[in-house]
Backbone as a chain_set.jsonl record, in Angstrom:
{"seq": "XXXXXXXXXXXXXXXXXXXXXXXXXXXXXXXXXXXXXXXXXXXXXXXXXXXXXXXXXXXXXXXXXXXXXXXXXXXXXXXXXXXXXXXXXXXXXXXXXXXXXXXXXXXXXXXXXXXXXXXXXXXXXXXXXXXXXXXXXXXXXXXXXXXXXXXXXXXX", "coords": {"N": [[-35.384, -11.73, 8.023], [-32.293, -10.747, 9.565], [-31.312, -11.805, 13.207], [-29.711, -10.537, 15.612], [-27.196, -10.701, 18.417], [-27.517, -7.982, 21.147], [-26.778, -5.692, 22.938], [-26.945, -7.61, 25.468], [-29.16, -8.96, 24.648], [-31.624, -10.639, 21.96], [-32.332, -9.139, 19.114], [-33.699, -8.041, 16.216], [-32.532, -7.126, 13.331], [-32.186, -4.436, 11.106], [-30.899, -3.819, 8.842], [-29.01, -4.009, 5.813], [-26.657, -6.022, 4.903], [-23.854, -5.356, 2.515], [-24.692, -5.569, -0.823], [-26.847, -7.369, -0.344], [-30.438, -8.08, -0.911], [-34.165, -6.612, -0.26], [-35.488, -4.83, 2.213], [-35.173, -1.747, 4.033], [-32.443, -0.061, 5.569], [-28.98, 0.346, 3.898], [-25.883, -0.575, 4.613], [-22.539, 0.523, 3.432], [-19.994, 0.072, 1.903], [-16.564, 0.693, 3.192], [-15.098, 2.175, 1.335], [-16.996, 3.209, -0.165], [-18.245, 4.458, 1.94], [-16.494, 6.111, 2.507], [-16.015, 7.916, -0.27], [-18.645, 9.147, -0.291], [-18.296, 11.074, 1.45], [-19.188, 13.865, 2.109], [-22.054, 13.301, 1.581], [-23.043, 11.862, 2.997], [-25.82, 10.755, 5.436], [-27.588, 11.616, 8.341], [-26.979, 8.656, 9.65], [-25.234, 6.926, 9.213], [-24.4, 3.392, 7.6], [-21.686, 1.195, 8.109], [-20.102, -1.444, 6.698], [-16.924, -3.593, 7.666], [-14.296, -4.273, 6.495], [-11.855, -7.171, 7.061], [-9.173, -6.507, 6.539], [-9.376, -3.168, 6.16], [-8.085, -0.072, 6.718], [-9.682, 2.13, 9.525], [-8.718, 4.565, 10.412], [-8.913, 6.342, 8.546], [-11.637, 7.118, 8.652], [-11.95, 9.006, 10.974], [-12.969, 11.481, 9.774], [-15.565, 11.343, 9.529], [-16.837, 9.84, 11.559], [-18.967, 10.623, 13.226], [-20.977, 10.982, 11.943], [-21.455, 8.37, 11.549], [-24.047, 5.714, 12.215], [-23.529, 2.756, 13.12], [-21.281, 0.079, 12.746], [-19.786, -2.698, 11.228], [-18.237, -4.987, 11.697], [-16.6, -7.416, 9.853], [-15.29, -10.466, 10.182], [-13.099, -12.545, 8.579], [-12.366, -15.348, 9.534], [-11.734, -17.882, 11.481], [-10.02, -16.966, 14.24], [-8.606, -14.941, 13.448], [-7.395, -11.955, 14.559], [-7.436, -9.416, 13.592], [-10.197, -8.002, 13.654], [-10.107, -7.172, 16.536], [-8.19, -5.398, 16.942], [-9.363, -3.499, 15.237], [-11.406, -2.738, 16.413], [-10.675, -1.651, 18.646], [-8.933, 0.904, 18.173], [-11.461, 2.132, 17.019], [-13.081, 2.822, 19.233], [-10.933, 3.532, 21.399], [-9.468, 5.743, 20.141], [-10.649, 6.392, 18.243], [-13.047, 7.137, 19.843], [-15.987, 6.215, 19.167], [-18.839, 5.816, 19.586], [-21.344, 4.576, 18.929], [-23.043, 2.023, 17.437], [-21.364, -1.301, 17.909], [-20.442, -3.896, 15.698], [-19.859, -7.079, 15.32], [-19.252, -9.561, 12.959], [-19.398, -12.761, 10.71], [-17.232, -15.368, 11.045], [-17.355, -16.044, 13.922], [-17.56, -17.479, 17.173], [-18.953, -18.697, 19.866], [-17.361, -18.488, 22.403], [-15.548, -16.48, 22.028], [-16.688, -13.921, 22.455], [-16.738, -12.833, 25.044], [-14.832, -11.932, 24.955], [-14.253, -10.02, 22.884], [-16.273, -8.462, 23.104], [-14.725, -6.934, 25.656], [-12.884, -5.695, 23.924], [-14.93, -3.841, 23.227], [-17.075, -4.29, 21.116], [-20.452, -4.751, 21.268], [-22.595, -5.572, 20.075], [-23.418, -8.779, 18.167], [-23.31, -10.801, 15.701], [-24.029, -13.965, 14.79], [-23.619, -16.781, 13.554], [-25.744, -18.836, 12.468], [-26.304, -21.523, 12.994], [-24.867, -21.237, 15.642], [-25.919, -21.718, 19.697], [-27.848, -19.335, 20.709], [-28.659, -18.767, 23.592], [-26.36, -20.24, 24.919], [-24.634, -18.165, 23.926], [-25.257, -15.987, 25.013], [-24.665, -16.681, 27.784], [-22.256, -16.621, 27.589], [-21.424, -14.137, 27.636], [-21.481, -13.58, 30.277], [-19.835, -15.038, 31.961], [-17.763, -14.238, 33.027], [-16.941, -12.248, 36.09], [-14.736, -10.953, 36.855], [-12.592, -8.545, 36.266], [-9.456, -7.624, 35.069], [-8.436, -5.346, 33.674], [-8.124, -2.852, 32.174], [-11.28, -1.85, 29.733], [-12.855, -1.375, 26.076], [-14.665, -1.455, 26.229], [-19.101, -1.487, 27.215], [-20.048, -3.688, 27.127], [-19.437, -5.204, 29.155], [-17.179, -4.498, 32.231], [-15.01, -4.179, 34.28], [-14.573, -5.168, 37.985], [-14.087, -3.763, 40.685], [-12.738, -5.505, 43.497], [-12.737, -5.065, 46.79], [-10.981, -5.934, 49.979], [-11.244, -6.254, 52.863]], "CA": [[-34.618, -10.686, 8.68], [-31.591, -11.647, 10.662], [-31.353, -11.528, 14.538], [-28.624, -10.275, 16.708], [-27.076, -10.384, 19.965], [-26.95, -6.572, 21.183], [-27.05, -5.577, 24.457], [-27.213, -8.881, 26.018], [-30.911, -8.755, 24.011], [-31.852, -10.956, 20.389], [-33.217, -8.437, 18.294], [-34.4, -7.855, 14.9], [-31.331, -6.234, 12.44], [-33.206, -4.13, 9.779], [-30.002, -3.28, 8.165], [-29.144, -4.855, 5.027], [-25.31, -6.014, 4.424], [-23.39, -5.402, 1.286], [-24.515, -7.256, -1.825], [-28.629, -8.227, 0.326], [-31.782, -7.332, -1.139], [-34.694, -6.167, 0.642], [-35.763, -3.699, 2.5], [-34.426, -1.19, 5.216], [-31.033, 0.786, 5.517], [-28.254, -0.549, 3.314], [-24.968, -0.51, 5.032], [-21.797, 1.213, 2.544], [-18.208, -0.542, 2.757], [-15.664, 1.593, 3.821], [-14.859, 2.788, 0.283], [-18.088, 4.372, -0.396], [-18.579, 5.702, 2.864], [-15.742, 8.08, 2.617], [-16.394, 8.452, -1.268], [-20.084, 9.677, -0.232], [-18.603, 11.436, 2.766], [-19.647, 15.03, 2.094], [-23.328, 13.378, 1.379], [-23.523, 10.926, 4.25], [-27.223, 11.004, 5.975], [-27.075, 11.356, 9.889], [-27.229, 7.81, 10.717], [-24.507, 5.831, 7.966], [-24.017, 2.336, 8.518], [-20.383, 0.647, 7.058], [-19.128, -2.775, 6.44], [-15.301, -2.968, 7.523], [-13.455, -5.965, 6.407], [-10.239, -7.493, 7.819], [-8.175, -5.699, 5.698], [-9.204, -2.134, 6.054], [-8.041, 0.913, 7.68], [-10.463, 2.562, 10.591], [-8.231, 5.872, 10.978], [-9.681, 7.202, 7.49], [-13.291, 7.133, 9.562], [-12.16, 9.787, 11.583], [-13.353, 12.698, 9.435], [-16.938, 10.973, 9.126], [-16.912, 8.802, 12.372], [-19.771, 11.68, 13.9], [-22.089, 10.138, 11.084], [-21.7, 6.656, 11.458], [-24.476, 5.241, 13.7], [-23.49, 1.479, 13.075], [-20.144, -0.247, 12.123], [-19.478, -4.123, 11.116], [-16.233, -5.593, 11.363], [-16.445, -8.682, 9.693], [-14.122, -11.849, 10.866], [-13.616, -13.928, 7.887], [-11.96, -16.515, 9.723], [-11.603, -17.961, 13.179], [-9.079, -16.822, 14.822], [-8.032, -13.821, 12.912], [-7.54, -10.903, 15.328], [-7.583, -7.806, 13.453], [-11.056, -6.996, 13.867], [-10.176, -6.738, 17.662], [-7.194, -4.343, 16.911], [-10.049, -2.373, 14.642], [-12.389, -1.975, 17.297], [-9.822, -0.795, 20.061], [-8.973, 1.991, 17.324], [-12.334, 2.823, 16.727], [-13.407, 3.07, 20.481], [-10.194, 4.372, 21.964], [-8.662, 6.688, 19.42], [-11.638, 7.555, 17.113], [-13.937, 7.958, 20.152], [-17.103, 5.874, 18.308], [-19.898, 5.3, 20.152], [-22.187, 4.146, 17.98], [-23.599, 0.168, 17.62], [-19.821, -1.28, 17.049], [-21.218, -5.514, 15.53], [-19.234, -8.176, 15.064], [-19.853, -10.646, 11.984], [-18.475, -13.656, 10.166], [-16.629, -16.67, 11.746], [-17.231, -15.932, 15.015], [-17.613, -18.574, 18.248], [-19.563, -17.865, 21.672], [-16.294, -18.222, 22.844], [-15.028, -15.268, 21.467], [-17.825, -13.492, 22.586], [-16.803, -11.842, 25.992], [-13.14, -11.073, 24.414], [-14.837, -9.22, 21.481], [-17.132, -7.165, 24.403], [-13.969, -6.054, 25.945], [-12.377, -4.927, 22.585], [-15.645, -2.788, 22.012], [-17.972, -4.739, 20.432], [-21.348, -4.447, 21.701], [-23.602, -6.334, 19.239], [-23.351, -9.871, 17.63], [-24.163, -10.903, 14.34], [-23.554, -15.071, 14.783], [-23.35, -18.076, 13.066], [-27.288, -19.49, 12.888], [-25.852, -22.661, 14.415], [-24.249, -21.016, 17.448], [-26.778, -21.45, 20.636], [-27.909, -17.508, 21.232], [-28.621, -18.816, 24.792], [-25.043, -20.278, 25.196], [-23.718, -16.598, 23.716], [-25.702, -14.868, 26.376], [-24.247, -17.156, 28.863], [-20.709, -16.745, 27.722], [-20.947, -12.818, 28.065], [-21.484, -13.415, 31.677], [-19.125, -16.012, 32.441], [-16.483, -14.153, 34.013], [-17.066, -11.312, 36.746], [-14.206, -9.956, 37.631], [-11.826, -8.345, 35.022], [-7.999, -6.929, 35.691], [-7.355, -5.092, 32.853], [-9.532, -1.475, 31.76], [-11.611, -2.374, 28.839], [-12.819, -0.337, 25.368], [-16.356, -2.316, 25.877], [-20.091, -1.62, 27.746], [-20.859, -5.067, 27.791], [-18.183, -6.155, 30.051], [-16.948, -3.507, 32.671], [-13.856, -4.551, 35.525], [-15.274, -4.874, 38.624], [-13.329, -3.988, 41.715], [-13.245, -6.295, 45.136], [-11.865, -4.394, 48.074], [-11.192, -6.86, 50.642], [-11.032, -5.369, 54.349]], "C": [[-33.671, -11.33, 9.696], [-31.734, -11.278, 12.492], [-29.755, -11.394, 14.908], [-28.451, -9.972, 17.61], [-26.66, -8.765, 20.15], [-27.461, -6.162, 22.17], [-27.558, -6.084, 25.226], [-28.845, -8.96, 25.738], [-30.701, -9.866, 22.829], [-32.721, -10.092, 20.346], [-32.938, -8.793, 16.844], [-33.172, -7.099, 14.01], [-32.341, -5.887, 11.146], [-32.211, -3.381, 8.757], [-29.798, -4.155, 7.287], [-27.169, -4.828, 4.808], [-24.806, -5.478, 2.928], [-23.988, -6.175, 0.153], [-26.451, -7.846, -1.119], [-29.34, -7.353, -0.127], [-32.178, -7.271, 0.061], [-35.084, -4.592, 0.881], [-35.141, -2.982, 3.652], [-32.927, -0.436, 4.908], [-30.129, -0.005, 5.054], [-26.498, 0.101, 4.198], [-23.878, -0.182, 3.534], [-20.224, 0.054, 3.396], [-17.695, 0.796, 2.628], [-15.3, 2.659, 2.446], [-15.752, 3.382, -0.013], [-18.844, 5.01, 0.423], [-18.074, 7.067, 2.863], [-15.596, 8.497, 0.867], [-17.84, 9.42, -1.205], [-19.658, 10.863, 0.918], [-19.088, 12.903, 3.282], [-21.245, 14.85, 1.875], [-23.831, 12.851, 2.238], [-25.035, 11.618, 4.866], [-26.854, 11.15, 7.661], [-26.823, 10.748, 10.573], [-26.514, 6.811, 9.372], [-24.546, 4.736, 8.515], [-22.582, 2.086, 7.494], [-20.093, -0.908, 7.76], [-17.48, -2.686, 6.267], [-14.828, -4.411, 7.515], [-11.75, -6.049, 7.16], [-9.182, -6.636, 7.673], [-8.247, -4.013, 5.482], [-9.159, -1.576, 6.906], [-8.812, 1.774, 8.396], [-9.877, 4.012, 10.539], [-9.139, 6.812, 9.837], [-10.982, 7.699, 8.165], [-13.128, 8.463, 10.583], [-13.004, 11.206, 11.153], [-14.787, 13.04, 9.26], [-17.968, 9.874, 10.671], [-18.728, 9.118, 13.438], [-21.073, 10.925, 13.417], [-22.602, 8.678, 11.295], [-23.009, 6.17, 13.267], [-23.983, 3.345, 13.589], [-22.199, 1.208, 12.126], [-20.12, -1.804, 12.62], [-18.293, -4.548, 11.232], [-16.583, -7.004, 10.999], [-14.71, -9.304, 9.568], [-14.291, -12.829, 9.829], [-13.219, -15.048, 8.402], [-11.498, -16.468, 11.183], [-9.72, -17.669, 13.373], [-7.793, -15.732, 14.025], [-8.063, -12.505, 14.292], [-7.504, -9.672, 15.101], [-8.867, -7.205, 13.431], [-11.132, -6.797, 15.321], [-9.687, -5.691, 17.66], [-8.323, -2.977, 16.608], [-10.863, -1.527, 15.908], [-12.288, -1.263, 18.605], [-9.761, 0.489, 19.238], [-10.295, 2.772, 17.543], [-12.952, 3.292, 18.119], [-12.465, 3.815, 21.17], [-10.024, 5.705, 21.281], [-9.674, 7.371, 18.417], [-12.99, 8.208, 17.981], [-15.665, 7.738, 19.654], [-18.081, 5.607, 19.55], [-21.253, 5.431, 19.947], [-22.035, 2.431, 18.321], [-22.086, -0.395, 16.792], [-20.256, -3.46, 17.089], [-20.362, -6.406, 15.212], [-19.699, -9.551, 13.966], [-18.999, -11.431, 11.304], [-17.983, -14.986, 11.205], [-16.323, -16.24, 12.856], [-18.216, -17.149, 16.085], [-17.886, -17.764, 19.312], [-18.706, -17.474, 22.317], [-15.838, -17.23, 22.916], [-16.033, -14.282, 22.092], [-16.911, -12.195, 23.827], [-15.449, -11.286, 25.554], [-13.643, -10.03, 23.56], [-15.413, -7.982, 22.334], [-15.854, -6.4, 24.543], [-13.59, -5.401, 25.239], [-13.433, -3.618, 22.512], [-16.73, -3.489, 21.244], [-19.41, -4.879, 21.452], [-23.039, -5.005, 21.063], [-22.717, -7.517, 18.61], [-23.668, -10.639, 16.384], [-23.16, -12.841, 14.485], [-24.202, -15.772, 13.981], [-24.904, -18.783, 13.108], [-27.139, -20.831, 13.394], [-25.398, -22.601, 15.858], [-26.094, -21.109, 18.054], [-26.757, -19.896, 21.071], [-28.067, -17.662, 22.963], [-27.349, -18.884, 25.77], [-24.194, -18.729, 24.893], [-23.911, -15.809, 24.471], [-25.104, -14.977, 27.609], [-22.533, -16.802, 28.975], [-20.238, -15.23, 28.036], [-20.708, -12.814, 29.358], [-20.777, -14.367, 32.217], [-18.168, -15.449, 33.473], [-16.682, -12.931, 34.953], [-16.223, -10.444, 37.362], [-12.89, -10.036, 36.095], [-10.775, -7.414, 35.318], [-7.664, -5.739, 35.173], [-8.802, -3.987, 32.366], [-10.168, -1.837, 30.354], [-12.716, -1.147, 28.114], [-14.562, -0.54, 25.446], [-17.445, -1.644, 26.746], [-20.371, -2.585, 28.148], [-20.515, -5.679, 29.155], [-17.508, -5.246, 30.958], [-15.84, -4.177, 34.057], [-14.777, -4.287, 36.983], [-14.21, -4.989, 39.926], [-13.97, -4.648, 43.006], [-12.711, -5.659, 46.025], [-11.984, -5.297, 49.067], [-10.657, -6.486, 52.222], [-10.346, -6.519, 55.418]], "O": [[-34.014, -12.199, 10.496], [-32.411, -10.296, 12.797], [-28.835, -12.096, 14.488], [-29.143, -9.086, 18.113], [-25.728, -8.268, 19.517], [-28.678, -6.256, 22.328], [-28.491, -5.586, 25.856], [-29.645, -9.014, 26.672], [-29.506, -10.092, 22.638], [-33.686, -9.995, 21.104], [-32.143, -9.63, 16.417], [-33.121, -5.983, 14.528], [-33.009, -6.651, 10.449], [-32.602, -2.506, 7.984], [-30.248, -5.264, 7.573], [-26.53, -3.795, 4.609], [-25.748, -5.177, 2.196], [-23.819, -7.394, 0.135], [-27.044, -8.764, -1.685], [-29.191, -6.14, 0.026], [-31.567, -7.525, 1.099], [-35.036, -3.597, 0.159], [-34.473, -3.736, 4.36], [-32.519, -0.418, 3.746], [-30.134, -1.138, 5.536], [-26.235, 1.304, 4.201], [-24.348, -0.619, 2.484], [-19.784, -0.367, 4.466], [-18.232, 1.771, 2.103], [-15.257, 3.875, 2.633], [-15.4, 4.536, -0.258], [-19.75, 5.803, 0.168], [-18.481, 8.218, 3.016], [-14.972, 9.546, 0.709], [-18.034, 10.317, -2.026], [-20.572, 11.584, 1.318], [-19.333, 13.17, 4.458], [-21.921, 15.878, 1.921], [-25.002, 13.11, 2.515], [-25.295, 12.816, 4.752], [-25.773, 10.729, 8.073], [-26.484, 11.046, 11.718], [-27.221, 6.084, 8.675], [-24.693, 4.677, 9.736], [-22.419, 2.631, 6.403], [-19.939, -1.292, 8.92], [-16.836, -2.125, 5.381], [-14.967, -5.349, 8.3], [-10.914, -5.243, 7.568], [-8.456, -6.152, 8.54], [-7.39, -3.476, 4.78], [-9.759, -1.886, 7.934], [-8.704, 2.788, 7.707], [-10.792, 4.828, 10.653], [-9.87, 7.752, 10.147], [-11.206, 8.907, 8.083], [-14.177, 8.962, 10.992], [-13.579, 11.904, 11.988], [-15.3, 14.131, 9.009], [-19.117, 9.439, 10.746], [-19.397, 8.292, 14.059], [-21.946, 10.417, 14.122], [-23.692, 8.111, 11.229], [-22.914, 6.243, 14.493], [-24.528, 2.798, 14.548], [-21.986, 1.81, 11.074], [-20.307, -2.212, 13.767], [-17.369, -4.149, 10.523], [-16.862, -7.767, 11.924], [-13.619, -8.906, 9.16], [-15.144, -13.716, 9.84], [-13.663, -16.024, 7.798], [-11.072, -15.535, 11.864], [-8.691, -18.058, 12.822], [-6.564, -15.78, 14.059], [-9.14, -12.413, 14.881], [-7.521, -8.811, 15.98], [-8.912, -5.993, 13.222], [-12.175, -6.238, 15.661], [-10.301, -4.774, 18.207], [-8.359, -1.913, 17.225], [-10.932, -0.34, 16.228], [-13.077, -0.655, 19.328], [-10.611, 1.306, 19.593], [-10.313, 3.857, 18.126], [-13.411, 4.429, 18.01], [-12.918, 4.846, 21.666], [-10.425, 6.726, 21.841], [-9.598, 8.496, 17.923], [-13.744, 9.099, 17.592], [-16.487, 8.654, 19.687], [-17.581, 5.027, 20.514], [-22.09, 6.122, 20.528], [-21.289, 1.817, 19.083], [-21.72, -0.134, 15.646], [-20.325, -4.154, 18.104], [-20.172, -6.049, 14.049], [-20.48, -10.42, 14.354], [-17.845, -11.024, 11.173], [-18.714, -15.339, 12.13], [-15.14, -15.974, 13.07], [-19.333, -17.564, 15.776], [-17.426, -16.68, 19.673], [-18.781, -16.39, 22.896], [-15.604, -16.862, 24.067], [-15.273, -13.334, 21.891], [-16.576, -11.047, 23.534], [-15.104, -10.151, 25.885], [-13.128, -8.941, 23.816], [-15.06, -6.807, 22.232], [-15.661, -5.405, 23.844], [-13.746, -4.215, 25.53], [-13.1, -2.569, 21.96], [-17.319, -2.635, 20.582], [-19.12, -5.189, 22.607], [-24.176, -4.843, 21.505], [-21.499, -7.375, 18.503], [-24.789, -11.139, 16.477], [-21.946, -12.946, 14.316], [-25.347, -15.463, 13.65], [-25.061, -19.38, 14.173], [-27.922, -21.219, 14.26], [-25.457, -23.381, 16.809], [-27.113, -20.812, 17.429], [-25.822, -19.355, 21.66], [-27.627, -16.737, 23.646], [-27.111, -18.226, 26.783], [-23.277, -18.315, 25.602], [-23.104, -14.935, 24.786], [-24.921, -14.06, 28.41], [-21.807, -16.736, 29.967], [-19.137, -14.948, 28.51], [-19.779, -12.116, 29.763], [-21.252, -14.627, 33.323], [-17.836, -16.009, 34.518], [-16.46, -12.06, 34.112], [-16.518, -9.512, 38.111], [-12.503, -10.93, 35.343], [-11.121, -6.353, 35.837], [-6.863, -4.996, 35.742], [-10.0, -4.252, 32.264], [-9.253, -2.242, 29.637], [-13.302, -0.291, 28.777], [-15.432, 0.096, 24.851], [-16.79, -0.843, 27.412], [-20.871, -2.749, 29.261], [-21.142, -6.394, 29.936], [-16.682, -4.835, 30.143], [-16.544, -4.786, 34.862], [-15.563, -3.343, 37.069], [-13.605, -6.029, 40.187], [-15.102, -4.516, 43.471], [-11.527, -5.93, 45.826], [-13.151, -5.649, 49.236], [-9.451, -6.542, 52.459], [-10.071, -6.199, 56.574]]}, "num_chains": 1, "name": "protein.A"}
């Protein structure tokens, strides 16, 4: 069973990706979420790749308790764009995970975007990823995230 970072926690993921045996809740890509979307259960999960559109999700977004954005490659940035969408404009707040070629680094940028869980690399250090959420404490700029929140200094 894999582990992921999710709310500065390692837990247990009992969800199963696209394509993984096993057991537990099978996550739907985006195409047969909103093909199913008049049957959806109360608690969908979806796999959203680089390449697909988030706005469609609005008519089903109520359903979704869990959404993936997989990153096939470092330093791609449209699953940041996705997850501003899905947090600002669709209003999700549900478990929003991050997976694929992702770096600790990336980590507290991804928070701000909205992301809120971790699905890493079994070589990354999970200790170093914990560390990198908390690296920076003070933040300028309003953000779509939980993890990561602006913190004002008033200085008298």
């Amino acid at each position: 069973m894999r582990q992921i970072l999710r709310q500065h926690e390692l837990r247990r993921d009992p969800w199963r990706y696209p394509g993984e045996a096993g057991s537990g809740p099978q996550l739907l890509t985006l195409a047969e979420l909103l093909a199913a979307a008049p049957l959806l259960p109360a608690a969908a999960g979806v796999y959203i790749g680089p390449s697909d559109a988030v706005l469609p999700l609005a008519g089903v977004i109520d359903k979704v308790a869990l959404i993936v954005v997989h990153f096939e490659k470092n330093g791609d940035g449209r699953g940041f764009s996705q997850a501003q969408v899905l947090r600002q404009q669709l209003g999700f707040r549900g478990e929003l995970r991050a997976c694929g070629e992702l770096k600790r680094d990336h980590l507290y940028l991804l928070a701000r975007c909205g992301f809120d869980a971790f699905d890493l690399d079994p070589a990354e250090d999970r200790a170093a990823a914990l560390a990198q959420l908390r690296r920076f404490s003070v933040a300028y700029q309003h953000s779509s995230g939980t993890l990561v929140q602006p913190r004002l200094r008033i200085q008298a």
